[in-house]
C-alpha positions as CSV (number, residue, x, y, z in Angstrom):
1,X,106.7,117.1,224.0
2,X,105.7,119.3,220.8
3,X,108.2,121.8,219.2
4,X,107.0,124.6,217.3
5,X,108.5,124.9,213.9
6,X,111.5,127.3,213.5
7,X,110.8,129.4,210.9
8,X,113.7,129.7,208.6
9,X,114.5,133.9,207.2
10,X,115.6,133.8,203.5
11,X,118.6,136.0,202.4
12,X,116.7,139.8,202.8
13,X,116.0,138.2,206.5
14,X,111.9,139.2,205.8
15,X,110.6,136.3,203.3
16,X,110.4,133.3,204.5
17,X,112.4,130.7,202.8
18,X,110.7,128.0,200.8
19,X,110.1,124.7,203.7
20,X,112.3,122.2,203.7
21,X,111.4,118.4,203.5
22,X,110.4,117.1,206.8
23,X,112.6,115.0,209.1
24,X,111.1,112.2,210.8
25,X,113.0,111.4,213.7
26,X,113.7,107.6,214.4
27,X,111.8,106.7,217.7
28,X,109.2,110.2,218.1
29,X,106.2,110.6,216.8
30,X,106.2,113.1,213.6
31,X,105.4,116.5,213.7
32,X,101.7,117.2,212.2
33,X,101.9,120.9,210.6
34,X,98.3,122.0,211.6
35,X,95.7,121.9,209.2
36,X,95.4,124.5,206.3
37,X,91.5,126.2,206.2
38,X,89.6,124.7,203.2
39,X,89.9,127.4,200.3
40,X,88.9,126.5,197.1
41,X,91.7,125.8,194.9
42,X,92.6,129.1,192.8
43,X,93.6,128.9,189.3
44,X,97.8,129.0,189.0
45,X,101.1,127.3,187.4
46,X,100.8,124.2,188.3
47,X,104.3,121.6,189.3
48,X,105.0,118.9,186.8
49,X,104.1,115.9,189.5
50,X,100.5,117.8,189.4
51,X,99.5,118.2,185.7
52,X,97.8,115.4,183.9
53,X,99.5,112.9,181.8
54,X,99.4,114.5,177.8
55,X,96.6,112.5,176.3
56,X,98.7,110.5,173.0
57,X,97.7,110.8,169.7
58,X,98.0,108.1,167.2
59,X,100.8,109.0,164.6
60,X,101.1,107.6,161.1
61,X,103.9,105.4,160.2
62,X,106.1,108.2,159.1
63,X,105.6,110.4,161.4
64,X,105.5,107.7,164.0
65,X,109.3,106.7,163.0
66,X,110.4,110.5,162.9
67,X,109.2,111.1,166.5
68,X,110.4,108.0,167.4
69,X,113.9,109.7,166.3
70,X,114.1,107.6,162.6
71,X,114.4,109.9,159.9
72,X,112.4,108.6,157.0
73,X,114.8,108.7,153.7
74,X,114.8,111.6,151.4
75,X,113.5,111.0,147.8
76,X,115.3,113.2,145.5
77,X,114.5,113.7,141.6
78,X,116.5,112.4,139.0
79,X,116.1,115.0,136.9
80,X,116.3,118.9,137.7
81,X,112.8,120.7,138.7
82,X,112.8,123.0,135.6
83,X,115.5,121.7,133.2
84,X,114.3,120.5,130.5
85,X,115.5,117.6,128.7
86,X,116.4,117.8,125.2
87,X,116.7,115.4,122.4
88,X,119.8,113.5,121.1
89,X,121.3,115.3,118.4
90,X,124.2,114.7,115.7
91,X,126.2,117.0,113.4
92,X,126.6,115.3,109.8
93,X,130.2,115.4,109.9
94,X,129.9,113.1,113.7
95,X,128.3,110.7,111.6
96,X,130.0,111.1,108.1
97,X,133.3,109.8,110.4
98,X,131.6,106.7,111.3
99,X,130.4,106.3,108.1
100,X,132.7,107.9,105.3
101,X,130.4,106.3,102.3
102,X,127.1,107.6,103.8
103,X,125.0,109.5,101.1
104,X,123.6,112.6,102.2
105,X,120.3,111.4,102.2
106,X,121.3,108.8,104.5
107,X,122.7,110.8,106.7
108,X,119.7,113.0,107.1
109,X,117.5,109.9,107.7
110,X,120.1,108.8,110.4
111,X,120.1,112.2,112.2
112,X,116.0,112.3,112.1
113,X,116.2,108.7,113.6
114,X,118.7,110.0,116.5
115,X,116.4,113.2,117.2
116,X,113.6,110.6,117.3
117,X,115.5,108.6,120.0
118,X,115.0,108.1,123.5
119,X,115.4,110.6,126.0
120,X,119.2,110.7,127.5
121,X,117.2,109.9,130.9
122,X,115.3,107.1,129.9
123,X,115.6,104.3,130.8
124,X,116.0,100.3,129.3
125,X,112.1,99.5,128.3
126,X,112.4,102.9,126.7
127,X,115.1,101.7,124.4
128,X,113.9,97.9,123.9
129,X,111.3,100.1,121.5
130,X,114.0,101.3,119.2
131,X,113.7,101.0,115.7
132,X,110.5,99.0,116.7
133,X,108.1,100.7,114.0
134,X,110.4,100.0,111.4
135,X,110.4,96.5,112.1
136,X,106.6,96.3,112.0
137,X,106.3,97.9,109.2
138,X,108.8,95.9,107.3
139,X,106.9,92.8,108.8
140,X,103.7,94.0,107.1
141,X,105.7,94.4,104.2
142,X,106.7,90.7,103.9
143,X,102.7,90.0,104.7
144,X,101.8,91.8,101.3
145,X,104.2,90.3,99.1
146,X,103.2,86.6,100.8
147,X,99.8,87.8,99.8
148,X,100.5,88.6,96.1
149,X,102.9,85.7,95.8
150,X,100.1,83.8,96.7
151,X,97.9,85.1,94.5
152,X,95.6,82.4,92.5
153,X,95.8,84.0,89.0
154,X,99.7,83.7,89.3
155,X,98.7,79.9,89.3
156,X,95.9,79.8,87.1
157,X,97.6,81.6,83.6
158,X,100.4,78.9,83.4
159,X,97.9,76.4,84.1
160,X,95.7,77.4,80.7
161,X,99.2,77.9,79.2
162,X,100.0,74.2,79.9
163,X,96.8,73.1,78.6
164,X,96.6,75.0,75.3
165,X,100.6,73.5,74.9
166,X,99.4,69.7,75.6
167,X,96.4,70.1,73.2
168,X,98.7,71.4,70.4
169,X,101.5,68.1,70.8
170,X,98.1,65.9,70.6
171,X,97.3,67.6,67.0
172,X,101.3,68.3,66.4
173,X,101.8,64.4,66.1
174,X,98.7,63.8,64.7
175,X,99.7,66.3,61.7
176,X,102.7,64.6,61.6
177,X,101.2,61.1,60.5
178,X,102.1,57.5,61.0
179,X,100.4,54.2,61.5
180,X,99.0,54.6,65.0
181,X,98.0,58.3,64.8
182,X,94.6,59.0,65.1
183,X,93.3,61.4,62.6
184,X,93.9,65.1,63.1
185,X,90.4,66.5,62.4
186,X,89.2,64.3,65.2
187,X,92.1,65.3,67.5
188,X,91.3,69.4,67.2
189,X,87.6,68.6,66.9
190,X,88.1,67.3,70.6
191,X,90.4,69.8,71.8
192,X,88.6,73.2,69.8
193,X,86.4,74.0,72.9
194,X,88.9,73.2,75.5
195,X,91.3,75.8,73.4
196,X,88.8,78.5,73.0
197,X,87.9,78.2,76.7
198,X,91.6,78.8,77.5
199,X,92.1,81.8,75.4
200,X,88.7,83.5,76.4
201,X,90.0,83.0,79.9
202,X,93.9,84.6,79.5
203,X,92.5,87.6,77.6
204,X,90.4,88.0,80.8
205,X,93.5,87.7,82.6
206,X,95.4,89.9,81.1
207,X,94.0,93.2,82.8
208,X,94.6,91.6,86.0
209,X,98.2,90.6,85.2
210,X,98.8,93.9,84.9
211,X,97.4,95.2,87.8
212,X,99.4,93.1,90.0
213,X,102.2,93.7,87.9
214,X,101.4,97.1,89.6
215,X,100.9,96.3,92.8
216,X,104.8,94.7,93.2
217,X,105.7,98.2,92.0
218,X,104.6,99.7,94.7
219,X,105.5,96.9,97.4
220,X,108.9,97.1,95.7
221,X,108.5,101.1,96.4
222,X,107.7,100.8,99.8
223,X,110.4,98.2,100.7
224,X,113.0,100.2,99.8
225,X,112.0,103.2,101.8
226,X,111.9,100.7,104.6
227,X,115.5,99.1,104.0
228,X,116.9,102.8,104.1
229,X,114.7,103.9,106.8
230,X,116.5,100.6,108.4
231,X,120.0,101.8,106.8
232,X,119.5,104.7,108.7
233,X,119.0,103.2,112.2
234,X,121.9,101.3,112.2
235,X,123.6,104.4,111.8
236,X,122.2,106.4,114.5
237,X,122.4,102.8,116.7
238,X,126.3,103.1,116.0
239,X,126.1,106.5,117.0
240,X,124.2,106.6,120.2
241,X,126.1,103.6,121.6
242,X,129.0,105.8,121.9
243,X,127.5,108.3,124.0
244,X,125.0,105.9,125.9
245,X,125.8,104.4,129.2
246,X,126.5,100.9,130.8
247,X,122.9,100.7,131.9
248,X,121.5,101.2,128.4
249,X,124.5,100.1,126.2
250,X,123.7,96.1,126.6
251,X,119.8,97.0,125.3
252,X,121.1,99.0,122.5
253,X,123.8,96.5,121.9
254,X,121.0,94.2,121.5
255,X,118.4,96.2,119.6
256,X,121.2,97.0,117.4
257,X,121.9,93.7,115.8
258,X,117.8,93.6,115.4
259,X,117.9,96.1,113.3
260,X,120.9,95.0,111.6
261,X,118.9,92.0,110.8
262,X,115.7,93.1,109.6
263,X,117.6,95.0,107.3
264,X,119.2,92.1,105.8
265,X,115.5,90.5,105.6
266,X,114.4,93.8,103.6
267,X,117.1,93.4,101.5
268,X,116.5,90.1,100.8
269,X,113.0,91.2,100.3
270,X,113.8,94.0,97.9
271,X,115.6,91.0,95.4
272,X,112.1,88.4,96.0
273,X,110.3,91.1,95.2
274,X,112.2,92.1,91.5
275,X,112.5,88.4,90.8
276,X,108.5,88.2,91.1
277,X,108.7,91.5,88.9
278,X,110.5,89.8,86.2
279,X,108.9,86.7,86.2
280,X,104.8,88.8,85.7
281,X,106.3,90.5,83.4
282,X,107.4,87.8,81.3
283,X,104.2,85.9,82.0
284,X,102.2,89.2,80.8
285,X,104.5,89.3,77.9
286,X,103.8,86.0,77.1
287,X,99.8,85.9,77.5
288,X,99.9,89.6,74.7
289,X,102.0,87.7,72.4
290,X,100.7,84.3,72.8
291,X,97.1,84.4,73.1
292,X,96.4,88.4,71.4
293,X,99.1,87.3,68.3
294,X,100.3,83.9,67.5
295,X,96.7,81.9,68.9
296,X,94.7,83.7,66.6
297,X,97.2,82.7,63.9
298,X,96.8,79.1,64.7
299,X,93.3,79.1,64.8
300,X,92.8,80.7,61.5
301,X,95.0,78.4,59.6
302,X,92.5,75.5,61.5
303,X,89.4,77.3,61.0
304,X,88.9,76.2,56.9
305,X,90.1,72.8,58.1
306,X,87.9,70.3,55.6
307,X,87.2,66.8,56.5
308,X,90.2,65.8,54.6
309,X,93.7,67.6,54.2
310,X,96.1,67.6,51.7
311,X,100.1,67.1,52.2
312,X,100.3,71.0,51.6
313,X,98.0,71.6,54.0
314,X,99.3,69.5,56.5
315,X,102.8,70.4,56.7
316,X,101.9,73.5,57.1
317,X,99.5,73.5,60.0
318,X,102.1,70.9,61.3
319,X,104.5,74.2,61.1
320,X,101.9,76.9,62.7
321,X,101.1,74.0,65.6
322,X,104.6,73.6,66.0
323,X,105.9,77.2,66.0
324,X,103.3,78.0,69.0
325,X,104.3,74.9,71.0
326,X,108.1,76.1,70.9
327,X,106.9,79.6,71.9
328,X,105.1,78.0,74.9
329,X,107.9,75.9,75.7
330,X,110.5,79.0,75.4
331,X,108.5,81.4,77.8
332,X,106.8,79.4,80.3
333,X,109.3,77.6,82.4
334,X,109.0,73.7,83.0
């Protein structure tokens, strides 16, 4: 037999109270509430069971791990927003305690080297570049005295030196007689054109003997600005290292002792350089006297030479030949 649902009052004993779930009793058939009139189905809140499942976006991979509850890892600057960075820079008297014998000049070099530095914030390929322009430019330094070194009149004037020296011992002991000797008009009648040859080509070679004489003066110049501008970064290397830290003192430990060694090559280059000075100018001196002085001497005491000589004559050309063979033998080294 059917029972009609009890309706249940709620607290004000007028509402109803929201239905409870229904009770199936074990062995009767269920109670079947009647059947509601079709209504169509009026817009309202709807229960969670109801509503459709959220439709899921695809997130990127950051967002992705942050809703997934991993927080992606915060990037912050090394350096201040705003602050700007400024420059390394060192009092005279900072670096006149490293370096009590420092002339002021130095000193003002070294400081315009540390201004020129590296950022405090940067970091070990910044500094690997230190003092690397003054290295280059030393480099190309060494290239241009190779070059002049190298030069082929440097080669060529001792050369026609040598030449004019061997054809005056032919006539020398010719001049000074003996069984064997062969004549000495035919001895300079052979070696005439080869000596005029030789002296037309060292007066030629005097302008440009001086012209490269020069040309070292100005390497020599440009060398020693480079040694001091090299003087000066091995200053302002001792300096920085002192206020650089761990991560950047083993670079400029080792840029360091780079400098300190190209400055030992500039200063070798600096005494190649005055040695090659000395020695063009003593060549130079050599070709004015020799060839534009004493030469023309010699020649003129051959020029009126007859078929035959006489002992005066003789002894003395043997005296004039003699004279420019020791002066050839003094200057130009063996």
């Amino acid at each position: 037999m059917k029972r009609a649902p009890s309706i249940v009052r709620g607290a004000d004993g007028n509402t109803p109270a929201q239905p409870g779930p229904t009770r199936i009793s074990i062995g009767a058939a269920p109670s079947v509430p009647p059947a509601a009139p079709q209504c169509p189905p009026q817009p309202g809140p709807q229960s969670l069971s109801s509503r459709p499942a959220p439709t899921r976006l695809a997130l990127p991979g950051a967002a992705q791990a942050e809703a997934a509850g991993l927080r992606r890892p915060v990037l912050k600057p090394s350096v201040l927003a705003g602050v700007q960075q400024r420059p390394f820079a060192a009092a005279a008297e900072e670096l006149l305690q490293l370096f009590p014998d420092a002339q002021p000049q130095a000193v003002q070099l070294a400081q315009q080297q540390i201004g020129a530095a590296p950022l405090p914030t940067a970091g070990a390929p910044d500094w690997m570049r230190f003092g690397e322009p003054q290295q280059q430019r030393l480099a190309q330094l060494v290239r241009q005295r190779l070059q002049l070194a190298e030069e082929p009149l440097l080669r060529q004037v001792p050369l026609l030196l040598r030449q004019l020296h061997a054809r005056m011992s032919d006539l020398l002991e010719a001049l000074q007689g003996g069984v064997f000797r062969r004549a000495p008009a035919r001895i300079w009648s052979e070696a005439a054109p080869e000596v005029r040859l030789a002296e037309t080509r060292l007066q030629q070679a005097l302008p440009q003997l001086q012209s490269h004489q020069a040309l070292l003066a100005e390497l020599a110049l440009q060398t020693g600005a480079a040694h001091r501008q090299l003087q000066a970064l091995d200053m302002a290397a001792a300096w920085l290292l002192e206020r650089t830290g761990d991560d950047i003192h083993t670079t400029l430990s080792a840029r360091a002792a780079a400098i300190l060694a190209s400055q030992a090559l500039a200063l070798e280059q600096l005494q190649l350089l005055q040695l090659d000075q000395d020695h063009l100018q003593a060549l130079t001196a050599m070709v004015q006297e020799g060839v534009l002085v004493r030469l023309p001497a010699v020649l003129a005491q051959l020029a009126p030479w007859g078929p035959r000589l006489s002992e005066t004559q003789r002894l003395l050309l043997a005296d004039v030949v003699a004279e420019f063979k020791a002066f050839i033998e003094r200057k130009l080294p063996s």
